[in-house]
N, C-alpha and C positions, 0 to 999 in steps of 0.2 A: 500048518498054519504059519508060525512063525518062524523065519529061518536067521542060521546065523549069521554075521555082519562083521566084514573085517577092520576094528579099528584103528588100526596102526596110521594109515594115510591120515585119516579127518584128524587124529589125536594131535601128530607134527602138523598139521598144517592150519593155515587159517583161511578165512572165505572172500573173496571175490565181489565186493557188493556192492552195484552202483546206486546213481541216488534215487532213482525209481526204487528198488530194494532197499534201502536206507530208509524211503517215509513210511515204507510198509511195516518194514520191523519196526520202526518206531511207534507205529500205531498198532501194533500188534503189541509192544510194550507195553503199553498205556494200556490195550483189552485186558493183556493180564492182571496189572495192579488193582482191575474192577471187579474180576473174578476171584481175585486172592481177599481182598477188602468184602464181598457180598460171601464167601464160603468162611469168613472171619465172625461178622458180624450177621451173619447168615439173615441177608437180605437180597431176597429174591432177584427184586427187581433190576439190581444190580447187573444180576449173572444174563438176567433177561435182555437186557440192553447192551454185554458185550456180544451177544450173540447176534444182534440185529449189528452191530458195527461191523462184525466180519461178514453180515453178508455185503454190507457197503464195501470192504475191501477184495472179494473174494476174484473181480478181475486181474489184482494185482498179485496173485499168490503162484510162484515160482517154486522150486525144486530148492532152488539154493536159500530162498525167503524162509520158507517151511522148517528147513535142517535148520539153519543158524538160531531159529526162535525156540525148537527143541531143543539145543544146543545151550539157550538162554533159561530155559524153566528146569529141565532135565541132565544130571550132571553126566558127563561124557563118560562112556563106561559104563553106567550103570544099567539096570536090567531095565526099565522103562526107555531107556534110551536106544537102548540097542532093539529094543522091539519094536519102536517107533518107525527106527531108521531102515527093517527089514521091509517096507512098503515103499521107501524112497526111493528113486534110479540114481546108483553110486554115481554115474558118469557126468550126473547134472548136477550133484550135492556138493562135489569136492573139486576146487580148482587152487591147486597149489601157487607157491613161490609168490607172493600178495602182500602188499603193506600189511599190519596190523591195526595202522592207525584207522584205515577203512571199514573194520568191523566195527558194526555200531552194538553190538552182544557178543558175550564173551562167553563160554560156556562156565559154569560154579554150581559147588555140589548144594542142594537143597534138596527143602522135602517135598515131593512131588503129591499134590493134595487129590482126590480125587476130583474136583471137580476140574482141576485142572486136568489130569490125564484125559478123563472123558472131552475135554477141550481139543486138546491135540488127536486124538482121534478127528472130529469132527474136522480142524481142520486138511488134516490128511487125507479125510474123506473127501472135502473137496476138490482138492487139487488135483485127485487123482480120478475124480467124474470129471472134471475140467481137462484132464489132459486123455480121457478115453481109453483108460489104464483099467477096465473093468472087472478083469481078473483079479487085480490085486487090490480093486476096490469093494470087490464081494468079498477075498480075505480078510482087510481091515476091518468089516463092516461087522461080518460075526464075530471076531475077539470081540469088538468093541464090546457087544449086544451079550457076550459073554459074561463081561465083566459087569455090566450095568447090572445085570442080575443079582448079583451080590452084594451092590448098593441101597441101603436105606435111606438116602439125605433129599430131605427136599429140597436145599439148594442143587443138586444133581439135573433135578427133576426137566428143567426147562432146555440143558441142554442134552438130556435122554431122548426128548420127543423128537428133535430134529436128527438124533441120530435113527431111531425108531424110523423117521420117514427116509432117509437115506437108505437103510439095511432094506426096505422094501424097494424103494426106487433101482436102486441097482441087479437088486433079482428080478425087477420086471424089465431093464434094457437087456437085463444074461436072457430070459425067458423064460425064469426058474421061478417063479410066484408061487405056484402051488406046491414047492418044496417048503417053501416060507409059512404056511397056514397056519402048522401047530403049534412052530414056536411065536407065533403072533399072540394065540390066545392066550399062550402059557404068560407072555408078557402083559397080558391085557386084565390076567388074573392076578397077576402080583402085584402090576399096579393100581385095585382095586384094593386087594387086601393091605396095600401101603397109604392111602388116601391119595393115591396121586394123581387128581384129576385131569392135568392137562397132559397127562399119559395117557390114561383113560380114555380123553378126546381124540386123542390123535390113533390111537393104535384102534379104534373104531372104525374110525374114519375109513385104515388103512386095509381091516378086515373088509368092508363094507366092499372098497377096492377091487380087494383082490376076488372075490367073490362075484361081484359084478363082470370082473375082468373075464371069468369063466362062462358070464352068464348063468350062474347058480341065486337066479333071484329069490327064492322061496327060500335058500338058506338065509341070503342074506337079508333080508327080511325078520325071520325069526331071531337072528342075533340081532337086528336094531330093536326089535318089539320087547326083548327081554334085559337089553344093557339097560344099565342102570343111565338116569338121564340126570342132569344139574346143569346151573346155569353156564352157559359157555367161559370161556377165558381165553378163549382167541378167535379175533374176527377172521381169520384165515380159515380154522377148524369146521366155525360154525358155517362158513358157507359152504364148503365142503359136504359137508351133512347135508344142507340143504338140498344141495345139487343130487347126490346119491339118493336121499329120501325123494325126489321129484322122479328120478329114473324107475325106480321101484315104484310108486306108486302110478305112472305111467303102463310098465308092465299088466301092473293088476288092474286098470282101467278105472282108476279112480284118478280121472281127467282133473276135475274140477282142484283138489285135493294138491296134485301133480300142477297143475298147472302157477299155485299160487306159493310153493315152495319152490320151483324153477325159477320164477320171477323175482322171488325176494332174494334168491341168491345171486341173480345179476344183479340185482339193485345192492345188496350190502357186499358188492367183490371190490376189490381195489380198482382204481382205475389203470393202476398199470400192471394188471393180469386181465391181457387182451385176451390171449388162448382160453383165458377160464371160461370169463364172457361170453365169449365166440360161444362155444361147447352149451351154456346154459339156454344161449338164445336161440340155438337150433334145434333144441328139446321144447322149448316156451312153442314156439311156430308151430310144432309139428302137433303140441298136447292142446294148442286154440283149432288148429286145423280138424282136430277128432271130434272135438265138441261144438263144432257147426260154426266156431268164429274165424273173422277175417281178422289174421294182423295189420298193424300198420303201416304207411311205406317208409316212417321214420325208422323202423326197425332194422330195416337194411341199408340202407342209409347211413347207420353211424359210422363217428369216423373208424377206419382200421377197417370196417368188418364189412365193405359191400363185396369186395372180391368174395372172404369163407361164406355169406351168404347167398349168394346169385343164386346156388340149384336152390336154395329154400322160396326167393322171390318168386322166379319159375314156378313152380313148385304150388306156390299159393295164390298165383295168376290162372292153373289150370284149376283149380279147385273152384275158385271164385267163379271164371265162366260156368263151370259146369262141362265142362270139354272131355269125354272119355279119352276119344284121341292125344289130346293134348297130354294129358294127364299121364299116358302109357309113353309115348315120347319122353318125355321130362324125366318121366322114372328111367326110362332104359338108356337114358345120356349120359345121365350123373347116377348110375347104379353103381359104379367104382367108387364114390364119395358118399353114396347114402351107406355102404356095407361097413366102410372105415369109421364112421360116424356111428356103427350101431344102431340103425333105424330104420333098417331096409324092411324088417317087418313091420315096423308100422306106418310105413307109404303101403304096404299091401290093406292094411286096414283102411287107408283114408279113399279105397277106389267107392267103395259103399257111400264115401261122403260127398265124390264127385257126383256119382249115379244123382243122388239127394240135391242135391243143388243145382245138377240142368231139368231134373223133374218141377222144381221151383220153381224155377225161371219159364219153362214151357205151358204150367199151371197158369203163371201170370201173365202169361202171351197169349192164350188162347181158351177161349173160352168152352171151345169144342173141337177136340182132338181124336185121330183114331190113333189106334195101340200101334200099327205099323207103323206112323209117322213118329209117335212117340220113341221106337225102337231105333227107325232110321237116324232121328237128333239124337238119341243120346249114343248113336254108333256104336249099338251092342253088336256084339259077334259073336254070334251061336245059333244051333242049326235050324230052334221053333223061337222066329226073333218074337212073334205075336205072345205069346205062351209065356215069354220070359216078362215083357214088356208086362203085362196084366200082373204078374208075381210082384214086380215091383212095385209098381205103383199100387197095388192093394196092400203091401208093406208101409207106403209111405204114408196113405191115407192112415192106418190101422197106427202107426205113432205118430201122426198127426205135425207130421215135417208139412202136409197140403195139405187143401181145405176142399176136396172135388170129390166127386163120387164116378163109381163104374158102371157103363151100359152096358154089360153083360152082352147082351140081345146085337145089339149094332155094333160092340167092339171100339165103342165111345169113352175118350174120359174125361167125364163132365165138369170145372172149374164151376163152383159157385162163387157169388159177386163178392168182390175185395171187401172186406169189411176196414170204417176207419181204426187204426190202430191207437187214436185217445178217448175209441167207445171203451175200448177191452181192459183186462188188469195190467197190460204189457208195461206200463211206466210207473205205476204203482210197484210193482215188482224190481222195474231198475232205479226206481227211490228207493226203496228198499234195500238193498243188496250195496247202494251208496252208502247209504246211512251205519247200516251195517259194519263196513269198512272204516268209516270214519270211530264208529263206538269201538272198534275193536283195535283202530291207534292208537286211539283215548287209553285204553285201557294198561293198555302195552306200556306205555309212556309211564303211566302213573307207577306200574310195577317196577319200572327200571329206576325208579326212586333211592336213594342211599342214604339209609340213618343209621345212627352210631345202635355197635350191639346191644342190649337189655337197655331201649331208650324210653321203654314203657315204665323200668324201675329205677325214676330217676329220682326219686326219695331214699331207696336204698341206698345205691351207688352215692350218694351226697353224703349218707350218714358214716358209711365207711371211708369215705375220703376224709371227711373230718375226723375219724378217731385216729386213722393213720398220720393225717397231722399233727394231732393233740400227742400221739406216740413220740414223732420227729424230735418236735417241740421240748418235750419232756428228759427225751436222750441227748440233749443239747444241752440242754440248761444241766443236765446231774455231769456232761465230759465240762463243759466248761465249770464248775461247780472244784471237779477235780482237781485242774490244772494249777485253777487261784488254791488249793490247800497245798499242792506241790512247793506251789511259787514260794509259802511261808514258810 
């Protein structure tokens, strides 16, 4: 893992730092003193917010930035240090014969706090996914993930998850994910047994992941249906979830289900996690496309994402005519971008939806149809086109996608007259199904409500703050009581 590090050079010398490197470490000074002040005063939120600054600096993070701020927390020499330094490239760290005046950190012996170490890690972790150093960022990765295991602090806890999602990210660019499994779960069980839920969150997420990554949905599946669930605490996490829960339940062909966890995960994603978006909304298309709906044309159309979605536009142009042809075209054009995307099997599924939808449209054209014409439009290809042609459409009749009946006898198939569609329940239904939405934002909304803890017992809580006072009061008056008998 860790190897030894010669420090005689870095020890005589000092560092090289221009003033790009100067504002860095200076604002890496300042992450520290929020991380040291929140592991002090152990508040979270603190630690939370240096973590979100380095990812604001993480373009500016150099070889020699990195050493001199380890350099600044960690005293030179010492065994944190020298571990630290064993992931750095000597040749970028160390540039002799330099002012001093130019260092803006100086290295001094302290005490190296945990959340601090686990910080230096993370940074190191980046730098070296930024500089495509992956070897020695899959070394880092497991010490780190080492060492967190032996951690109990909640303040720990916020920068554990992002190392958590780094230790996975880098075994999936090595292509080692499913070495990573069982120390996933073992992590996902300690941070359960510790309360630590925004671990919890994340190494979910990350099982869900890796899992999916294999196409092992039925596992993954049975690990979301049995983790324990509580409210989120990160809108990054929960979308996440969302997105995988929408995949699987895709899978298992619970469309309906699938389709409205897909959509709320592009609706609550960042606006500036394009990639994410992309990815959700190519899932959304394909799980409306299963269940007989047309998307939108604003949908590809948004900004960023007309190029990643063209094959799905396509894609949902052949479906809409009704065009077999068309439809086999489109798949076998962009068949290299539906496989990458993971959804090549369910364009195999959506030809049933094409079939369905020029049976539609021929239903509505024609009032009396034979089976061969019906075979030659929907340009089946097979050796008893008649034979197939009848199969189907007594399929369509029989789930009542069309309203026609079959002439057996003449090889007719017979469209009965359009009925108006504000005789039928059809908009009752889609009032419903509004209304429905609407009661279940109502709902949502009202739950995400914040009241102070036990604020049902605010007669108790009242009478023990007053006796705690009347306590104060009384310890007050008997020291000052004291002082004036001193005084005499």
């Amino acid at each position: 893992m860790t190897q030894d590090v010669e420090m005689k050079d870095r020890t005589t010398s000092s560092y090289s730092v221009s003033s790009a490197d100067s504002s860095a470490l200076q604002h890496l000074t300042e992450i520290s003193f929020l991380i040291k002040t929140g592991s002090y005063s152990k508040e979270v939120h603190r630690i939370a917010r240096a973590v979100r600054l380095t990812t604001l600096l993480r373009g500016k993070l150099t070889a020699l930035v990195v050493a001199s701020f380890i350099d600044h927390v960690a005293c030179s020499g010492s065994e944190p240090n020298a571990r630290f330094f064993a992931y750095l490239p000597e040749e970028e760290c160390y540039e002799m014969e330099v002012d001093t005046a130019t260092s803006t950190v100086q290295a001094s012996a302290k005490h190296l706090s945990p959340e601090m170490e686990m910080y230096c890690y993370l940074l190191i972790l980046l730098f070296l996914i930024d500089q495509k150093r992956y070897k020695e960022a899959k070394d880092c990765s497991s010490e780190s993930i080492a060492r967190v295991k032996k951690l109990n602090r909640r303040t720990v806890d916020v920068i554990a998850a992002r190392l958590y999602f780094y230790y996975s990210y880098i075994h999936e660019l090595t292509g080692d994910l499913a070495e990573i499994r069982g120390n996933l779960l073992e992590l996902h069980q300690i941070a359960t047994l510790h309360h630590d839920e925004l671990g919890q969150e994340t190494l979910l997420n990350l099982l869900l992941r890796n899992y999916l990554h294999y196409n092992l949905f039925d596992q993954a599946e049975k690990l979301r249906s049995k983790a324990q669930r509580f409210e989120a605490h990160s809108n990054q996490q929960f979308c996440r979830y969302l997105f995988y829960l929408g995949k699987i339940q895709t899978i298992q062909l619970e469309y309906t289900d699938a389709k409205e966890s897909l959509l709320q995960a592009a609706r609550k994603a960042p606006v500036a996690a394009l990639g994410f978006r992309i990815q959700c909304n190519k899932w959304a298309v394909i799980v409306r496309l299963l269940l007989g709906e047309i998307p939108e044309r604003t949908i590809f159309t948004q900004k960023g994402m007309e190029k990643a979605l063209k094959p799905y536009f396509e894609l949902t142009n052949a479906v809409r005519i009704g065009d077999l042809e068309q439809f086999r075209n489109v798949a076998d054009k962009f068949g290299t971008t539906f496989r990458a995307d993971g959804i090549h099997n369910l364009i195999v599924r959506l030809r049933h939806n094409v079939i369905r939808t020029g049976l539609r449209n021929i239903s509505i054209s024609y009032s009396r149809i034979s089976l061969a014409d019906v075979a030659q439009r929907l340009r089946l290809n097979s050796a008893n086109l008649v034979a197939d042609a009848e199969s189907i459409v007594a399929k369509a009749i029989r789930d009542g996608a069309i309203d026609a009946t079959l002439d057996h006898g003449n090889g007719w198939m017979v469209s009965k007259e359009t009925v108006d569609v504000y005789s039928t329940t059809e908009p009752q239904l889609s009032f419903n199904s509004r209304i429905a939405f609407c009661l279940e934002l109502h709902n949502k909304a009202i739950r995400a409500l914040r009241f102070p803890p036990n604020a049902h017992d605010d007669k108790g809580s009242a009478e023990k703050r007053r006796e705690r006072q009347q306590q104060q009061e009384q310890e007050l008056a008997k020291h000052i009581q004291e002082e004036e008998e001193d005084d005499f």
